[in-house]
C-alpha positions as CSV (number, residue, x, y, z in Angstrom):
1,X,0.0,0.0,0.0
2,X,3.0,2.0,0.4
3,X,3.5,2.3,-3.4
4,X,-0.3,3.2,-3.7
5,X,-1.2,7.0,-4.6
6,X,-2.5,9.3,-1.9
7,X,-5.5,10.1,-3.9
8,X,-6.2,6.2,-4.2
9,X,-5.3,5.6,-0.6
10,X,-7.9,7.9,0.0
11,X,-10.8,6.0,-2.0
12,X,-9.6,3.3,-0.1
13,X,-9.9,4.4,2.9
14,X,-13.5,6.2,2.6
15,X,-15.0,2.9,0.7
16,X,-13.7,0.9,4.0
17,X,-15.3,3.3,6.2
18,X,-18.6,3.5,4.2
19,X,-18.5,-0.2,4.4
20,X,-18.2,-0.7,7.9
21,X,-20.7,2.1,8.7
22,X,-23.5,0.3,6.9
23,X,-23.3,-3.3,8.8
24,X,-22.4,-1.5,12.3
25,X,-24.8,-2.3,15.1
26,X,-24.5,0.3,18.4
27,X,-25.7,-1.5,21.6
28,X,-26.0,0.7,24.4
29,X,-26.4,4.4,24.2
30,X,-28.5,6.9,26.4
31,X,-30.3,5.0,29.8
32,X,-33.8,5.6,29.5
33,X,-35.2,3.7,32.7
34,X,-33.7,1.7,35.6
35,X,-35.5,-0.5,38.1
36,X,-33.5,-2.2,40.9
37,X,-37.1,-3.6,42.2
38,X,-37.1,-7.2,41.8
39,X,-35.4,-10.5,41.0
40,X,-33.1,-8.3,38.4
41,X,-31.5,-4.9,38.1
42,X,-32.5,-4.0,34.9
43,X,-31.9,-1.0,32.5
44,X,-33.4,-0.1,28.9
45,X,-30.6,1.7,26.8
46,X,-31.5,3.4,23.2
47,X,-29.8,4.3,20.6
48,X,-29.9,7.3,18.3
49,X,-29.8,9.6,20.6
50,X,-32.2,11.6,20.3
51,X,-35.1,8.9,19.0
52,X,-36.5,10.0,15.6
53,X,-39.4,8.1,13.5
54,X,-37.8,5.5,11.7
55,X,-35.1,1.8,13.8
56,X,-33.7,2.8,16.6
57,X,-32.1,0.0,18.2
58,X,-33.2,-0.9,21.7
59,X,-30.5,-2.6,24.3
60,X,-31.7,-3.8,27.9
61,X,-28.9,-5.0,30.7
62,X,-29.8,-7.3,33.0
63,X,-28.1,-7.7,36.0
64,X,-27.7,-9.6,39.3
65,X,-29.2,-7.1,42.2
66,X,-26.3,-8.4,44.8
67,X,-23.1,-8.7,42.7
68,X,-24.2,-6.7,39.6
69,X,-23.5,-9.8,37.0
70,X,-24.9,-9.9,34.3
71,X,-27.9,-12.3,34.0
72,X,-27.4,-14.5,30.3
73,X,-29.9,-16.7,30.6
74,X,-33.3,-15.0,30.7
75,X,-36.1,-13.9,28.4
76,X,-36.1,-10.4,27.5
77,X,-39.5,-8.3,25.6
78,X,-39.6,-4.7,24.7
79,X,-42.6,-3.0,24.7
80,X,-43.3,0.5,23.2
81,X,-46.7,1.9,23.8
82,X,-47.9,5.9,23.1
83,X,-47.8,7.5,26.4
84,X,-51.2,8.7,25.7
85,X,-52.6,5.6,25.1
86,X,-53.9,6.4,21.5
87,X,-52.1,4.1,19.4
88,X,-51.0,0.2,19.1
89,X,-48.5,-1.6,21.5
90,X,-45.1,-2.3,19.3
91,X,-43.7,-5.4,21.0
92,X,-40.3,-7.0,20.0
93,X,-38.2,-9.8,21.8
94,X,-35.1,-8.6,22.5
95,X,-32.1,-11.0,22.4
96,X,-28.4,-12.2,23.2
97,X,-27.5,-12.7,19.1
98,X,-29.2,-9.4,18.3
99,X,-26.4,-7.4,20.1
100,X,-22.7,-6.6,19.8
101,X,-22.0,-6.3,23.0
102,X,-22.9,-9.7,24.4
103,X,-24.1,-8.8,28.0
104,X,-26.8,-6.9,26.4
105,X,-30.2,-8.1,24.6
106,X,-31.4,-6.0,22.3
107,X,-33.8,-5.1,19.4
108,X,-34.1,-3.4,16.9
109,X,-37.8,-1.2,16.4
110,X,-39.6,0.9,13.8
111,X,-40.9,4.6,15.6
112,X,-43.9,4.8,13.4
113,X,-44.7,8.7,14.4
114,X,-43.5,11.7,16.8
115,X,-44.5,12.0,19.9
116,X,-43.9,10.6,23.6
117,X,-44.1,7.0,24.3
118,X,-43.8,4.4,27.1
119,X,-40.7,2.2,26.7
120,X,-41.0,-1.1,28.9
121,X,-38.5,-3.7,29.1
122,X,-40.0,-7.2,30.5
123,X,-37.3,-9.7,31.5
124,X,-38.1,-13.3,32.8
125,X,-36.1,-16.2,34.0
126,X,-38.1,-19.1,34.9
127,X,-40.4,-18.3,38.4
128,X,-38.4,-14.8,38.6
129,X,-39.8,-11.7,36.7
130,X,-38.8,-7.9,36.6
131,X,-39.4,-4.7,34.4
132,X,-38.6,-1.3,33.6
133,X,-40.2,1.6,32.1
134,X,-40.1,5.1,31.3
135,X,-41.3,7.7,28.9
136,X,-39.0,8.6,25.8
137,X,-40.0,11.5,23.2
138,X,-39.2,11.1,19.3
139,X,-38.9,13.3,16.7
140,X,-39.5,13.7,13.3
141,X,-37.0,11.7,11.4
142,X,-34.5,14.4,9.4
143,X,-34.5,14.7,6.2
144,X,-31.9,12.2,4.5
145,X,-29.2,15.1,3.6
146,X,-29.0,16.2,7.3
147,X,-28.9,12.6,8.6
148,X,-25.7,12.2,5.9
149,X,-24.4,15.1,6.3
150,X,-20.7,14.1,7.6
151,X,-20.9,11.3,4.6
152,X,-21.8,14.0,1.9
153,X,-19.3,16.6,3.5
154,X,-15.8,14.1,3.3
155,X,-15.5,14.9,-0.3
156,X,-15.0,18.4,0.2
157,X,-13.2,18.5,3.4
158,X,-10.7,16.2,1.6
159,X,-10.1,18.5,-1.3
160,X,-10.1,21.6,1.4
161,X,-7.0,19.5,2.8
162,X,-5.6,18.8,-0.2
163,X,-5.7,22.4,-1.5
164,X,-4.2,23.4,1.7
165,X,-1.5,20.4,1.5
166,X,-0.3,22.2,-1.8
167,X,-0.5,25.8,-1.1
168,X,2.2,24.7,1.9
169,X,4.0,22.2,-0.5
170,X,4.3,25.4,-3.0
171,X,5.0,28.1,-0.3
172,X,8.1,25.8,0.7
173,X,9.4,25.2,-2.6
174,X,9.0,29.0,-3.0
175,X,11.1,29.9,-0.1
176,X,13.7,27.1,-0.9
177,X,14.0,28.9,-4.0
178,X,14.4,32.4,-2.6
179,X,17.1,31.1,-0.3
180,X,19.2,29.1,-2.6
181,X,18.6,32.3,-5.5
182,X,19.9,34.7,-2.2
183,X,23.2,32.2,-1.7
184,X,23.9,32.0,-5.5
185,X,24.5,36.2,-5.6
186,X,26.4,36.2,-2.6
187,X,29.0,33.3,-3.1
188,X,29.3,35.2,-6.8
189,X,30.7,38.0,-5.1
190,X,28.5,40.2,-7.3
191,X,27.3,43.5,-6.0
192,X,24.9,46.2,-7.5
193,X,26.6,50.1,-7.9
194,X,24.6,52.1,-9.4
């Protein structure tokens, strides 16, 4: 790759990142509810941050109430309901394989339209139940251009640094010129009497 151009190092390097963008999965993100009550601690993570119409992916961890380890073994159900009570019940089961990070279970679920909503995670493990809930508002998704904006903006950024990279490159050259031009009068002993 050494050998490579810098202009094709750079296609490269932004294909490789576009690539990787589209197949990454976040688990975690911002904690929207936390219940200690129970058999479980148990607390519902969300990811983007802030929650727009459209997936948003929905992470729960589960947890041991005395030494805080994380319980693998349980069954794990994400509700979403509209807080006003005017609309259907999304339901999903969240799971182990869904998520990245293995100590989480997660979902992934379609916001079908602004407003606020109830976000309930239901875990089980046998006999031994626990939940947690709390109220999450989402927006109106953006429009696709603001959502891509850092994807659409590389192109020019890159050129930016490359028209910067030669305006230096230049100015150097310049100077090196200038200096070597300035040494080549005096070792020529050469003077100017008018």
């Amino acid at each position: 790759m050494s050998g490579m151009p810098v202009p094709r190092r750079l296609a490269l390097a932004v294909a490789l990142l576009a690539a990787a963008s589209s197949t990454a999965r976040s688990d975690g993100g911002t904690v929207r509810a936390r219940s200690t009550d129970g058999p479980f601690v148990v607390t519902v993570l969300t990811t983007p941050t802030p929650l727009a119409v459209g997936r948003a992916d929905i992470s729960v961890l589960l947890q041991d109430p005395e030494s805080l380890r994380p319980v693998l073994d349980a069954d794990v159900e994400i509700l979403l309901a509209p807080a006003a009570g005017d609309g259907p019940t999304v339901r999903a089961a969240a799971t182990r394989e869904s998520a990245t990070n293995r100590l989480l279970y997660a979902a992934t679920l379609d916001l079908p339209a602004p407003g606020r909503y109830t976000i309930r995670a239901e875990a089980r493990r046998g006999p031994a139940r626990a939940d947690a809930s709390g109220e999450v508002a989402v927006q109106d998704a953006a429009p696709a251009a603001i959502a891509y904006w850092p994807w659409l903006a590389l192109p020019f950024i890159a050129l930016a640094l490359y028209a910067a990279h030669q305006r230096l490159a230049s100015a150097v050259t310049r100077r090196r010129v200038t200096i070597s031009a300035g040494r080549g009068v005096e070792s020529s002993g050469e003077t100017d009497c008018a």
